[in-house]
MILUM-34032 format. One record per atom (N, C-alpha, C, O): residue number from 1; atom name; x, y, z. Coordinates in steps of 0.02 Angstrom, whole numbers, padded with zeros to 5 digits, always signed. Layout:
REM residues N
{pt NUM, "CA", {X, Y, Z}}
...
This chain:
REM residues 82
{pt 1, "N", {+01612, +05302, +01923}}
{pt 1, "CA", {+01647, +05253, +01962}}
{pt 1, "C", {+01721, +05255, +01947}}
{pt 1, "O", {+01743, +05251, +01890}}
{pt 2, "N", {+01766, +05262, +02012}}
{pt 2, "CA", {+01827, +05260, +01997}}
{pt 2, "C", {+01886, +05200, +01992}}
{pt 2, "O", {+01889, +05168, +02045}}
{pt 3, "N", {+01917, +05186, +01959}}
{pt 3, "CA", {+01956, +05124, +01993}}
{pt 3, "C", {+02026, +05132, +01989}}
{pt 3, "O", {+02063, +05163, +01950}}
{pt 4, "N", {+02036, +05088, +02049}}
{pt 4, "CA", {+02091, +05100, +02101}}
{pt 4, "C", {+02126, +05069, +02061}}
{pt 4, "O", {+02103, +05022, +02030}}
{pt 5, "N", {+02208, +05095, +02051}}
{pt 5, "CA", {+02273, +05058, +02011}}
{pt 5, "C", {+02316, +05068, +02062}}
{pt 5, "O", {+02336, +05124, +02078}}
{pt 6, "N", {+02334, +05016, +02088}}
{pt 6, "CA", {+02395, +04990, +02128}}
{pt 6, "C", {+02477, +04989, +02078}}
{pt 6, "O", {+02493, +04985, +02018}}
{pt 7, "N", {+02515, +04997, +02151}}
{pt 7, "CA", {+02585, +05000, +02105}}
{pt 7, "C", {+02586, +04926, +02070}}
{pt 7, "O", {+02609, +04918, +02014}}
{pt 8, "N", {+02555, +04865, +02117}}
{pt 8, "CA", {+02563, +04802, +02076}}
{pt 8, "C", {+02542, +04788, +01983}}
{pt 8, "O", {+02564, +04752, +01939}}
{pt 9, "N", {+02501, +04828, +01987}}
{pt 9, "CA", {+02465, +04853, +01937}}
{pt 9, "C", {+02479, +04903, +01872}}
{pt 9, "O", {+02442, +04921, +01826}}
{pt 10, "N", {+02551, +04918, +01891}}
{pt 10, "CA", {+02560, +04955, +01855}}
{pt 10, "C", {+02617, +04946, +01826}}
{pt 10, "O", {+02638, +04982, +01780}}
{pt 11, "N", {+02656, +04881, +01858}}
{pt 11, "CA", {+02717, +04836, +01826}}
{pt 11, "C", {+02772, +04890, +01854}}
{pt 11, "O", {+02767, +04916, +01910}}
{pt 12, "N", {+02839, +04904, +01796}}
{pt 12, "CA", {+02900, +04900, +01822}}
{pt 12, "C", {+02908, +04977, +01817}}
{pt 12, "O", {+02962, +05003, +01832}}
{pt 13, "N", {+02860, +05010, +01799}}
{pt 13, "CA", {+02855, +05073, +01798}}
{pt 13, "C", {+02852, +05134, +01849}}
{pt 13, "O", {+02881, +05189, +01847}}
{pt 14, "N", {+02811, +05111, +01890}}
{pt 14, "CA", {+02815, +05132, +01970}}
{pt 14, "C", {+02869, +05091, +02011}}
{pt 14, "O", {+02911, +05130, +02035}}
{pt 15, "N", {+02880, +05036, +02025}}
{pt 15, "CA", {+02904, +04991, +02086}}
{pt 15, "C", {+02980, +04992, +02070}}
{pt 15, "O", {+03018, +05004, +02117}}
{pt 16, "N", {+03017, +04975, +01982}}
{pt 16, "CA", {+03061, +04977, +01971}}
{pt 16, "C", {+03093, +04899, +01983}}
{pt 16, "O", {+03147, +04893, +02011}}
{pt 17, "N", {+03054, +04838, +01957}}
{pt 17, "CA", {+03068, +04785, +01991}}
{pt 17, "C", {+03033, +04729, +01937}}
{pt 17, "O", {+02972, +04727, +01929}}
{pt 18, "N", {+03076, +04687, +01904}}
{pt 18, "CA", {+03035, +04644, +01855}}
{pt 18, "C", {+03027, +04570, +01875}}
{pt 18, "O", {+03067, +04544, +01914}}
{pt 19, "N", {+02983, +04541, +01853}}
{pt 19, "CA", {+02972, +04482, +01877}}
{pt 19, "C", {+03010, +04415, +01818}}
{pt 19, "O", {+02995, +04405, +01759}}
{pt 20, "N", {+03046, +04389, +01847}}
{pt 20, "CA", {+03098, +04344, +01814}}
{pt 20, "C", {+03120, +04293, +01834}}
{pt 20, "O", {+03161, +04287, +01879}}
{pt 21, "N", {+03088, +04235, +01792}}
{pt 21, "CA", {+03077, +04155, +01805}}
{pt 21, "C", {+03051, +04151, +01872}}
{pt 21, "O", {+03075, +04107, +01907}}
{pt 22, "N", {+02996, +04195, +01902}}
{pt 22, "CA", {+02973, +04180, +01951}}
{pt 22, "C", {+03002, +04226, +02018}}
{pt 22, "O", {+02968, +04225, +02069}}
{pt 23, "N", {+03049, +04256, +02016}}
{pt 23, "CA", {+03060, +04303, +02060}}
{pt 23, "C", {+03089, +04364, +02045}}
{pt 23, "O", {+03125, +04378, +01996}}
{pt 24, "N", {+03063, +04417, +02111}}
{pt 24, "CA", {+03039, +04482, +02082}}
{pt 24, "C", {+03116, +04496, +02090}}
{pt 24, "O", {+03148, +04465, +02132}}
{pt 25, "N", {+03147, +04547, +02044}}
{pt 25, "CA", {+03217, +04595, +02051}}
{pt 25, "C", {+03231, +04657, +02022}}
{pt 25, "O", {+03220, +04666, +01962}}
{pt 26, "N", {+03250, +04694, +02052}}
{pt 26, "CA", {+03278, +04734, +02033}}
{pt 26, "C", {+03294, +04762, +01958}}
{pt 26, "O", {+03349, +04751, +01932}}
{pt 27, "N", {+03236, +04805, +01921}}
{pt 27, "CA", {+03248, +04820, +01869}}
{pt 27, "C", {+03331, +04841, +01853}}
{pt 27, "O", {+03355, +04818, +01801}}
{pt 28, "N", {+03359, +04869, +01880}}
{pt 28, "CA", {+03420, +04905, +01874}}
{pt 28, "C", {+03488, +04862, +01867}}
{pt 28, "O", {+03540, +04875, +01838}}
{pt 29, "N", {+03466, +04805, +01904}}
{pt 29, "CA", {+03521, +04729, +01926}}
{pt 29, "C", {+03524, +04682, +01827}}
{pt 29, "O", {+03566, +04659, +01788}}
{pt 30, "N", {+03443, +04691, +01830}}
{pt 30, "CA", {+03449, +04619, +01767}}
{pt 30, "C", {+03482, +04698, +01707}}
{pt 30, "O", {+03528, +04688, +01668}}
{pt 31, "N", {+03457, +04751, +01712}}
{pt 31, "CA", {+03512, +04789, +01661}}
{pt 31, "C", {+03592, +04788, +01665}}
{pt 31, "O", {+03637, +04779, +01623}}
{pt 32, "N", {+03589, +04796, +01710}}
{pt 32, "CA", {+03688, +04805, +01738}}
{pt 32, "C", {+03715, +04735, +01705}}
{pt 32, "O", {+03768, +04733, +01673}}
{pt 33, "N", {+03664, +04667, +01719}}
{pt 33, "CA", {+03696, +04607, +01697}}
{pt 33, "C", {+03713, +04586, +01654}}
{pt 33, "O", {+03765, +04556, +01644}}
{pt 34, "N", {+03656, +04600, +01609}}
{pt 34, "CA", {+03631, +04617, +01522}}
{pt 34, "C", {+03688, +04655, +01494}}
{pt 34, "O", {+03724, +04625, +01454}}
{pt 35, "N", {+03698, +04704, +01506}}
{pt 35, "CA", {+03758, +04759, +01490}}
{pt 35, "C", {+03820, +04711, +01494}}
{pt 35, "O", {+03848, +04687, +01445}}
{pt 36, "N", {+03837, +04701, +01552}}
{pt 36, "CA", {+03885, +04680, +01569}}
{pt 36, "C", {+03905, +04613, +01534}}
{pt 36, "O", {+03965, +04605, +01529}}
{pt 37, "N", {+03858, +04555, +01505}}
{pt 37, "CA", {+03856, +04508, +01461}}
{pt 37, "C", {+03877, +04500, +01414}}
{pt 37, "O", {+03925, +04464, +01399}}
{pt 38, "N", {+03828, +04553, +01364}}
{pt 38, "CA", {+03857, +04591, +01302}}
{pt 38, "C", {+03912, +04618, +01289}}
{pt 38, "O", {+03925, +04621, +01229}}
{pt 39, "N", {+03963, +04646, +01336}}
{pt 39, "CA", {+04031, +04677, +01335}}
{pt 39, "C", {+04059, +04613, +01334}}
{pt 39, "O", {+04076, +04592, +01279}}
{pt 40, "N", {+04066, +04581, +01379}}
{pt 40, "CA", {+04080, +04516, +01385}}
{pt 40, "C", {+04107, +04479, +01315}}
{pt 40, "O", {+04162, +04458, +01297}}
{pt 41, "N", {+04037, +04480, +01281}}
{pt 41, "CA", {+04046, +04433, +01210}}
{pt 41, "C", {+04073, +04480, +01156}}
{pt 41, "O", {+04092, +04449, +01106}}
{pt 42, "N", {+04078, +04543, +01152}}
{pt 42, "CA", {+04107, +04593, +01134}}
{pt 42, "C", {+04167, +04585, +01114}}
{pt 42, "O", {+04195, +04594, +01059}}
{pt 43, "N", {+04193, +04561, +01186}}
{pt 43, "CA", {+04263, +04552, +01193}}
{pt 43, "C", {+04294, +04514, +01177}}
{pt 43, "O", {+04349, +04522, +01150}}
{pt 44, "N", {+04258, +04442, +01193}}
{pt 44, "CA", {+04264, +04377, +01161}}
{pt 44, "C", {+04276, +04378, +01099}}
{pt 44, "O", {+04332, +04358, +01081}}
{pt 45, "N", {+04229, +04399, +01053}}
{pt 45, "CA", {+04231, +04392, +00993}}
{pt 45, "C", {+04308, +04430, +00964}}
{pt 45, "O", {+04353, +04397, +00938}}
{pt 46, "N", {+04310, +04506, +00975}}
{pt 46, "CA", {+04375, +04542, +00960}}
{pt 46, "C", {+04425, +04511, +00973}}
{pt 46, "O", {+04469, +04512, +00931}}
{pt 47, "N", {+04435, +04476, +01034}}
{pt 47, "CA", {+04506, +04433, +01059}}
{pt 47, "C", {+04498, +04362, +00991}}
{pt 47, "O", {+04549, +04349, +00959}}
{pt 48, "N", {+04452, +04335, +00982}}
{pt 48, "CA", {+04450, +04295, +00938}}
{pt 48, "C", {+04452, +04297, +00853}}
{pt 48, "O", {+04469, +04252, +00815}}
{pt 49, "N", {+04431, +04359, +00838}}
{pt 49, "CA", {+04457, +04392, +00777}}
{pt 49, "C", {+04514, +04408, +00790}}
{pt 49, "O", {+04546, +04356, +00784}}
{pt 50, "N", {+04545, +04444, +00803}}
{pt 50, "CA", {+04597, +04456, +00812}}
{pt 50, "C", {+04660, +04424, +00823}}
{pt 50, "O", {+04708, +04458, +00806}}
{pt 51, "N", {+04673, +04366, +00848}}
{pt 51, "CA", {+04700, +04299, +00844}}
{pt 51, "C", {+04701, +04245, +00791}}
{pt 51, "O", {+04739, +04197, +00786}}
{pt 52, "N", {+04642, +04267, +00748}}
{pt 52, "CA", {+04640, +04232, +00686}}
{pt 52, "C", {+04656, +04272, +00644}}
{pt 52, "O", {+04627, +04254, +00592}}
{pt 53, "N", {+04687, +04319, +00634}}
{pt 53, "CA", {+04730, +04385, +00562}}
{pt 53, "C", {+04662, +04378, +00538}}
{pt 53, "O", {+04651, +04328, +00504}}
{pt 54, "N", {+04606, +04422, +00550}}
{pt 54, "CA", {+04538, +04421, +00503}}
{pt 54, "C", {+04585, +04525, +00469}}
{pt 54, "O", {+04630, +04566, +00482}}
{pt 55, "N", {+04560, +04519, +00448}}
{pt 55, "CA", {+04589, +04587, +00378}}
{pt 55, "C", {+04538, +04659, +00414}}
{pt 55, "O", {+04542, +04716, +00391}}
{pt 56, "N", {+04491, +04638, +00475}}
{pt 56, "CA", {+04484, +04707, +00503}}
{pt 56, "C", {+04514, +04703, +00580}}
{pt 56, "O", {+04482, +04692, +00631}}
{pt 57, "N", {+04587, +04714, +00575}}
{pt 57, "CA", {+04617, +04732, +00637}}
{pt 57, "C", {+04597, +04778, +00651}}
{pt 57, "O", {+04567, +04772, +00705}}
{pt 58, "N", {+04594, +04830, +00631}}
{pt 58, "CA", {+04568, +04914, +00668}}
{pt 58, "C", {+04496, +04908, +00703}}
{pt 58, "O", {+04484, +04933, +00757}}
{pt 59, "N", {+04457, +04878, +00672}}
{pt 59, "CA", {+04370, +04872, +00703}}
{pt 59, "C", {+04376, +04839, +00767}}
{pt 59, "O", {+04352, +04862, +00819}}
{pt 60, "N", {+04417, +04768, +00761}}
{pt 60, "CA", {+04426, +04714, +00839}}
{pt 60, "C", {+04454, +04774, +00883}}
{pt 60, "O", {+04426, +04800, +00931}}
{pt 61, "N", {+04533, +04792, +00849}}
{pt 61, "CA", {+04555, +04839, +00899}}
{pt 61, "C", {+04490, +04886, +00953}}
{pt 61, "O", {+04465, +04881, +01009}}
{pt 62, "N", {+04488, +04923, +00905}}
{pt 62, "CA", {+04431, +04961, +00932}}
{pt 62, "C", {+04387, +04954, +00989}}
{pt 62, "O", {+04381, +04980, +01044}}
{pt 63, "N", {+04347, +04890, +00939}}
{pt 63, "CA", {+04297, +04880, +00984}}
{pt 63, "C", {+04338, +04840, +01044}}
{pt 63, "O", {+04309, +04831, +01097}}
{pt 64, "N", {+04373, +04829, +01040}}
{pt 64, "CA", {+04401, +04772, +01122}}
{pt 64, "C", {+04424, +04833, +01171}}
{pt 64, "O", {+04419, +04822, +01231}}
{pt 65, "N", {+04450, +04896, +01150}}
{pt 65, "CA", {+04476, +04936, +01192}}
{pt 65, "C", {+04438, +04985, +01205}}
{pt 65, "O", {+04460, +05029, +01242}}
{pt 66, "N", {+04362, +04993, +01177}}
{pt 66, "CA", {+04308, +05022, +01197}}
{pt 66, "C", {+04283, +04978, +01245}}
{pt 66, "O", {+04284, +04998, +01304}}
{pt 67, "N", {+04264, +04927, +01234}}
{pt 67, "CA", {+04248, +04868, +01277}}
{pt 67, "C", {+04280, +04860, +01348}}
{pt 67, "O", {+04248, +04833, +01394}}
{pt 68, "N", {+04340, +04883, +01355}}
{pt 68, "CA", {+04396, +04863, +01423}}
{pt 68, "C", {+04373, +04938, +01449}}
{pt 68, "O", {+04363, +04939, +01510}}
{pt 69, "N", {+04367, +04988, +01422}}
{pt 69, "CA", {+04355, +05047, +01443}}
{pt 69, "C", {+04300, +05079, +01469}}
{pt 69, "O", {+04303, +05128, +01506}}
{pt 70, "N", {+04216, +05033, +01436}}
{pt 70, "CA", {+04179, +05022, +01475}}
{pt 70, "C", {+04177, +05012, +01543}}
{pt 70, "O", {+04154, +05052, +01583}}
{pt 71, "N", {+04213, +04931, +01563}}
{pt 71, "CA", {+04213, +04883, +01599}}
{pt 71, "C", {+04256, +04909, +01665}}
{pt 71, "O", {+04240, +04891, +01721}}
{pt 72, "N", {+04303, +04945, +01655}}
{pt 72, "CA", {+04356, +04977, +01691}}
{pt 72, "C", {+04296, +05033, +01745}}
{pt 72, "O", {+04252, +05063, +01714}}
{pt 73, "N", {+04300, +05041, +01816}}
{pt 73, "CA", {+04296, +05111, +01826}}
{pt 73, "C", {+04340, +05153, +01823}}
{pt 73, "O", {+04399, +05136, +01817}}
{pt 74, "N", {+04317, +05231, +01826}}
{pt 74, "CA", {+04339, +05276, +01839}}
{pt 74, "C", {+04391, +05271, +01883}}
{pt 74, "O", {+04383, +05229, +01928}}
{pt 75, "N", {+04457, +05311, +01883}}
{pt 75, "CA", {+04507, +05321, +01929}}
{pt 75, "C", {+04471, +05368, +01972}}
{pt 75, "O", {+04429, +05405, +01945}}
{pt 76, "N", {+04484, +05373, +02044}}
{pt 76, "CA", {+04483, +05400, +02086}}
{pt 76, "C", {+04546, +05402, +02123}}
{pt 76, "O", {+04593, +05361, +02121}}
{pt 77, "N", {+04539, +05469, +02168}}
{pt 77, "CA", {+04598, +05489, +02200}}
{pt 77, "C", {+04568, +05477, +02285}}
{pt 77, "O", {+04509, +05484, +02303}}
{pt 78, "N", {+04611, +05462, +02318}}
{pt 78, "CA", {+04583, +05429, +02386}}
{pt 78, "C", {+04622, +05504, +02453}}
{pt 78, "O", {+04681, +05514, +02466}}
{pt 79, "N", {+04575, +05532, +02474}}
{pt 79, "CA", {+04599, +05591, +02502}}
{pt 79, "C", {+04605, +05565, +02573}}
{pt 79, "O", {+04564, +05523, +02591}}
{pt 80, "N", {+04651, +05588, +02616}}
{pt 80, "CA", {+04697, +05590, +02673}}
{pt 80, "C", {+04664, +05616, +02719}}
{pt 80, "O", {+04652, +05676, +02713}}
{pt 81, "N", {+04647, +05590, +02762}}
{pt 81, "CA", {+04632, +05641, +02815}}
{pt 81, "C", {+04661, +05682, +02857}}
{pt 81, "O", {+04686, +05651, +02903}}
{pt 82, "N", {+04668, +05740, +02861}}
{pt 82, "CA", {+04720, +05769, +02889}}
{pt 82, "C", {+04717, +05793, +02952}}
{pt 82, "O", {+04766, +05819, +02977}}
């Protein structure tokens, strides 16, 4: 006897889509947000060390300008149509 497994059935693995406080989204969306959160407080925190003379300037540095460099896209060049 065989049994049938549906994509419902198989969670976020097939469909790509999690279920959260009740409605379904976009696995890819609650990552981007998550990510994007965490840089967030990243930053927070470095701007806030850093304003208080804490004795690791180089680490805040760091991490705040890794952080902006994340957050930044890529430059692009915008071509002309000719």
């Amino acid at each position: 006897m065989e049994k049938h497994i549906d994509a419902h059935d198989m969670g976020s693995e097939s469909t790509g889509h999690w279920n959260v406080l009740g409605h379904t989204v976009p696995k890819s969306e609650v990552v981007f947000f998550v990510q994007v959160l965490l840089v967030y407080i990243v930053v927070i925190v470095s701007i806030v060390n850093l304003t208080i003379n804490n004795d690791h300037d180089k680490l805040w540095t760091t991490l705040l300008s890794s952080s902006i460099g994340y957050l930044l896209p890529n430059p692009t060049l915008k071509r002309r149509n000719v």
